[in-house]
C-alpha atoms as a printed R data frame, in Angstrom:
    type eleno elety resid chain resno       x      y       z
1   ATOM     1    CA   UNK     A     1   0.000  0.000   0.000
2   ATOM     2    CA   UNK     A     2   2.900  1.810   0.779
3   ATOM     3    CA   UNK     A     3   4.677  1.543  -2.587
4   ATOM     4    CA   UNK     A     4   1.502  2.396  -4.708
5   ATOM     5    CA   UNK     A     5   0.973  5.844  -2.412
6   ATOM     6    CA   UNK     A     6   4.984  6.838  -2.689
7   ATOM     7    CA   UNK     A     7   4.817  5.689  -6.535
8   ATOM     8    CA   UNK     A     8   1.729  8.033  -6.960
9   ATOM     9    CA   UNK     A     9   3.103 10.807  -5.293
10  ATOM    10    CA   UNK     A    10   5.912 10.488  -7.865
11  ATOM    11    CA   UNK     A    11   3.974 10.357 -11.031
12  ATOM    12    CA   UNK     A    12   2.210 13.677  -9.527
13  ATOM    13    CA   UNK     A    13   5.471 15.643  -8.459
14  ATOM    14    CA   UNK     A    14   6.632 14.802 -12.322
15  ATOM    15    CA   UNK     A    15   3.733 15.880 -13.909
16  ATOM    16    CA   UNK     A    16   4.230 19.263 -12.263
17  ATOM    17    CA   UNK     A    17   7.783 19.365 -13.302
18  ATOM    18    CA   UNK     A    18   7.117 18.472 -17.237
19  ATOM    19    CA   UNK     A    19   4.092 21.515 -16.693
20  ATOM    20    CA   UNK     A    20   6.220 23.937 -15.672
21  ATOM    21    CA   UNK     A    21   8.978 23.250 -17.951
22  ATOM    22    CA   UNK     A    22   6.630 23.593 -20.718
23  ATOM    23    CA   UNK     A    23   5.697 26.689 -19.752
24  ATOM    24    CA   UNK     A    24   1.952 25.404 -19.448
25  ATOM    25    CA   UNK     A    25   1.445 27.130 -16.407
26  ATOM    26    CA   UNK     A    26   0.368 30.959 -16.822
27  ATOM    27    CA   UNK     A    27   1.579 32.027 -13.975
28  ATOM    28    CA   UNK     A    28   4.668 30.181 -13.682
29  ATOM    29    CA   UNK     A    29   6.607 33.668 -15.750
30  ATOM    30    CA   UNK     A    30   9.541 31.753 -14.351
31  ATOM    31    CA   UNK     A    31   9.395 29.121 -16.452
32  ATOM    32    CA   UNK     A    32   8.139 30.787 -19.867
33  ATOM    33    CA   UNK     A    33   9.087 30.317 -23.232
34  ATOM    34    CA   UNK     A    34  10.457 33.931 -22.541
35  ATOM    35    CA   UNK     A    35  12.356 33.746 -19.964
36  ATOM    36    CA   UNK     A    36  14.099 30.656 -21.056
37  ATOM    37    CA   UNK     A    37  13.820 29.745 -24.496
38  ATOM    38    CA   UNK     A    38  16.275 26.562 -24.483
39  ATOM    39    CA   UNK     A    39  13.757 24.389 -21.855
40  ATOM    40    CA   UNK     A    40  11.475 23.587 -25.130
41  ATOM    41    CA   UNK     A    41  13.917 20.886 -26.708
42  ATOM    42    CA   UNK     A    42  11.742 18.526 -26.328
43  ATOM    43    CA   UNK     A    43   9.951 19.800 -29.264
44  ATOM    44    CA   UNK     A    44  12.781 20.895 -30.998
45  ATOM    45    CA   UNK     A    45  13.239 20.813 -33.953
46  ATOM    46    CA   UNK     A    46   9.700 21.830 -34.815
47  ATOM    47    CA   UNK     A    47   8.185 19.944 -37.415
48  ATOM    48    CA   UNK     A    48   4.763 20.029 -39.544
49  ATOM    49    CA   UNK     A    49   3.513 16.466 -40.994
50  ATOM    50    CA   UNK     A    50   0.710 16.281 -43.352
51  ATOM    51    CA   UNK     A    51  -0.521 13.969 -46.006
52  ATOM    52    CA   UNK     A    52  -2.201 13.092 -49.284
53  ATOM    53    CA   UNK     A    53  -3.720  9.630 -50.058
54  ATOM    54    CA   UNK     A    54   0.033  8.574 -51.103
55  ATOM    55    CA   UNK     A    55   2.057  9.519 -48.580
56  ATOM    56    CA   UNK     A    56   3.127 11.878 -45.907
57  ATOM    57    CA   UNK     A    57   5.013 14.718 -46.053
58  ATOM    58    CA   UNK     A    58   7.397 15.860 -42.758
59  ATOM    59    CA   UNK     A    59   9.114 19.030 -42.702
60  ATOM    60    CA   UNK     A    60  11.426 19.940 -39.999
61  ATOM    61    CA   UNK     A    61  13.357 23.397 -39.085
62  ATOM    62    CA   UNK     A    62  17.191 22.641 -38.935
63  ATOM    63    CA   UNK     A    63  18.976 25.509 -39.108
64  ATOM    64    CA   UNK     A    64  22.452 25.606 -38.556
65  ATOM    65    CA   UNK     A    65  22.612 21.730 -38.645
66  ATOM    66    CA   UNK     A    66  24.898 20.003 -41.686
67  ATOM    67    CA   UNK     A    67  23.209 17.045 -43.443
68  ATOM    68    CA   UNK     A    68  26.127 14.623 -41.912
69  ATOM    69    CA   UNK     A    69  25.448 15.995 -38.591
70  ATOM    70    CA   UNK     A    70  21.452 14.130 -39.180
71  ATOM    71    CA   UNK     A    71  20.241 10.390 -38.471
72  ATOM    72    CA   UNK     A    72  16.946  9.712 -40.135
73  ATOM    73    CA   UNK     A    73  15.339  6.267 -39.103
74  ATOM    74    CA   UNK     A    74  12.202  4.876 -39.095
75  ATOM    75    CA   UNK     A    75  10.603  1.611 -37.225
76  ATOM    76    CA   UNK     A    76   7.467  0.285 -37.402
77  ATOM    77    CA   UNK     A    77   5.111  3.422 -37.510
78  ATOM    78    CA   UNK     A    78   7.783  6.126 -35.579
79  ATOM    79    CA   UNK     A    79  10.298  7.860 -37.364
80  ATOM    80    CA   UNK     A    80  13.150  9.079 -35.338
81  ATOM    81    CA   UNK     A    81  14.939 12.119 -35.935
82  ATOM    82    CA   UNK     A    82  18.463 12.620 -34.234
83  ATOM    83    CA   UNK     A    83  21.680 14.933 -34.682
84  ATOM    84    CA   UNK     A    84  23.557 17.649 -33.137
85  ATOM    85    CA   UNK     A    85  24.042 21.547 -33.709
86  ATOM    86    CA   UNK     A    86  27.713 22.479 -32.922
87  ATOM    87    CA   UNK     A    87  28.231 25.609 -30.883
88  ATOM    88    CA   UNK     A    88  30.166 28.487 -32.717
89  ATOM    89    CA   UNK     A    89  33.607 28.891 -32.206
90  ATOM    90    CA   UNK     A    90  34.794 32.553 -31.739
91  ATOM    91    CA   UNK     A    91  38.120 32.147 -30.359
92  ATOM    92    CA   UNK     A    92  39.112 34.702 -27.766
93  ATOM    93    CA   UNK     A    93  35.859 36.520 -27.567
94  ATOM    94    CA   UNK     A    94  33.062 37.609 -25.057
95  ATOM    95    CA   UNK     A    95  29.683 35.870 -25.066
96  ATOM    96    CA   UNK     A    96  27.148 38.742 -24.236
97  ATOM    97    CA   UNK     A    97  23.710 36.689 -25.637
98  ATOM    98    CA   UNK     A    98  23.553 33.328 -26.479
99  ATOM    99    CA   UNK     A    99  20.007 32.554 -27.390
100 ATOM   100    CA   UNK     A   100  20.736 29.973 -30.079
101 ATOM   101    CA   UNK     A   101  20.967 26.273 -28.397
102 ATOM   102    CA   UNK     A   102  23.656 23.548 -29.053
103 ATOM   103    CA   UNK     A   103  24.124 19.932 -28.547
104 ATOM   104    CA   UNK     A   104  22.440 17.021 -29.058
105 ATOM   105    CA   UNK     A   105  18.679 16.569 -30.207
106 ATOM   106    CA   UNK     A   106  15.923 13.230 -30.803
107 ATOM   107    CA   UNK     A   107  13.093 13.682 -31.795
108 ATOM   108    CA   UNK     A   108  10.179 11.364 -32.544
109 ATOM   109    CA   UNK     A   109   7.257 11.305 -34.375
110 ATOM   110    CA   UNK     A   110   4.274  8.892 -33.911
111 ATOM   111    CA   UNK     A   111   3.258  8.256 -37.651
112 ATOM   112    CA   UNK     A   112  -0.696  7.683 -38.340
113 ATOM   113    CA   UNK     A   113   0.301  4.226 -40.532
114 ATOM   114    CA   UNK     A   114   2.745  2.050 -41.984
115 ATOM   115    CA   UNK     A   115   5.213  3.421 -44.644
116 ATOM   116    CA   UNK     A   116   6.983  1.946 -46.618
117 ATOM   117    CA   UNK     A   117  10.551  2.127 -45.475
118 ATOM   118    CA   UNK     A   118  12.634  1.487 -48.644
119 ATOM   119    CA   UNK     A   119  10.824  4.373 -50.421
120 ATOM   120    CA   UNK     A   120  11.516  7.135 -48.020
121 ATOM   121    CA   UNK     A   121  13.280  9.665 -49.645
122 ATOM   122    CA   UNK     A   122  14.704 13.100 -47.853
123 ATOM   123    CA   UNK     A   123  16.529 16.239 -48.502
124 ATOM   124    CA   UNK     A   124  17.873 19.371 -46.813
125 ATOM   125    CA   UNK     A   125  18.129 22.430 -48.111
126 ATOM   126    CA   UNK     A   126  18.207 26.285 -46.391
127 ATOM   127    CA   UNK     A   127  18.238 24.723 -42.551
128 ATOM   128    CA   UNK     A   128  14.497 22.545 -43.796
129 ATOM   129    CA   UNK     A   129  14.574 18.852 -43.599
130 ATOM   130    CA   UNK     A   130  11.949 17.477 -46.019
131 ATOM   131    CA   UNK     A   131  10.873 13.832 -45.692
132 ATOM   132    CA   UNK     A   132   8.647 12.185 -48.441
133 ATOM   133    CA   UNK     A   133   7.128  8.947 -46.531
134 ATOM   134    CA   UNK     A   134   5.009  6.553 -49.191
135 ATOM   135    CA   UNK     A   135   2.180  4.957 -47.182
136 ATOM   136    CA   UNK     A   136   2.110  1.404 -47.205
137 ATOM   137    CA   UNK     A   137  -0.386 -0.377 -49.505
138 ATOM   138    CA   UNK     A   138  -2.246 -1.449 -46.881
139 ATOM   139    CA   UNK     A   139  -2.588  2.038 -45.524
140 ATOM   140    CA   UNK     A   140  -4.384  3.491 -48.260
141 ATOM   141    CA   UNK     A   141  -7.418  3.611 -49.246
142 ATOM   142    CA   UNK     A   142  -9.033  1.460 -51.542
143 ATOM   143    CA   UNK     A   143 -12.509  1.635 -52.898
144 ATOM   144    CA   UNK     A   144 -15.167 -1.097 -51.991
145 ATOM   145    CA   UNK     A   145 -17.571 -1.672 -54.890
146 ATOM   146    CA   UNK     A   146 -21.198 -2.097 -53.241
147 ATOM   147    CA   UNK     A   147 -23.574 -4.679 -55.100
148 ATOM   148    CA   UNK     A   148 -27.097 -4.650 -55.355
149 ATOM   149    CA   UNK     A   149 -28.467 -8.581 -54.072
């Protein structure tokens, strides 16, 4: 009884962590977007997803990443994306902002269906990512002809 009480206290005491560090709070100034811009990684990089009937279409913000410095995978219906923005080197100088984030990044997206993985083509050009995914055969939609008995 114990355990499930000091295990539920836990799960509450991270919830309000993750809330604050997402800035959900209002009135938690502290912790907004504002105030400290590099707390949103989790969602970084931003991405939009959409789709057609064929396939779907991700396009993530990059900017300031190389190509090599990306890993692209995919897995069953989650497609990882991975890499690393290297700091700028200005040797023998002062640092008076540094809004723009370095390091290490994963991110992963939850696709709606199956793709097919030796079709997935991507390119990067002016800091976008674009990833075509082809939907699996099974994932489209196919047209049931309805008989009259």
């Amino acid at each position: 009884m114990l355990t499930n009480s000091l295990f539920r206290e836990l799960e509450n005491l991270r919830r309000e962590i993750d809330d604050a560090f997402r800035g959900v709070r209002p009135a938690a100034g502290l912790f907004s977007p504002d105030f400290l811009p590099g707390l949103g990684l989790a969602n970084y990089p931003q991405v939009n997803l959409r789709e057609d009937e064929n396939a779907f279409y991700l396009e993530a913000l990059v900017p300031g990443v190389e190509p090599e410095d990306l890993d692209l995978s995919v897995m069953n219906r989650t497609l990882t994306l991975s890499g690393e923005r290297r700091e700028s080197e200005y040797k023998d100088a002062s640092c008076h902002r540094n809004e723009r984030g370095s390091g290490r990044f994963l991110r992963t997206i939850e696709l709606p269906s199956e793709v097919e993985n030796e079709a997935i083509k991507a390119e990067y050009r002016n800091g976008v990512l674009r990833v075509t995914l082809p939907k699996a055969e099974s994932a489209k939609p196919r047209k049931i002809t309805v008989k009259a008995s």
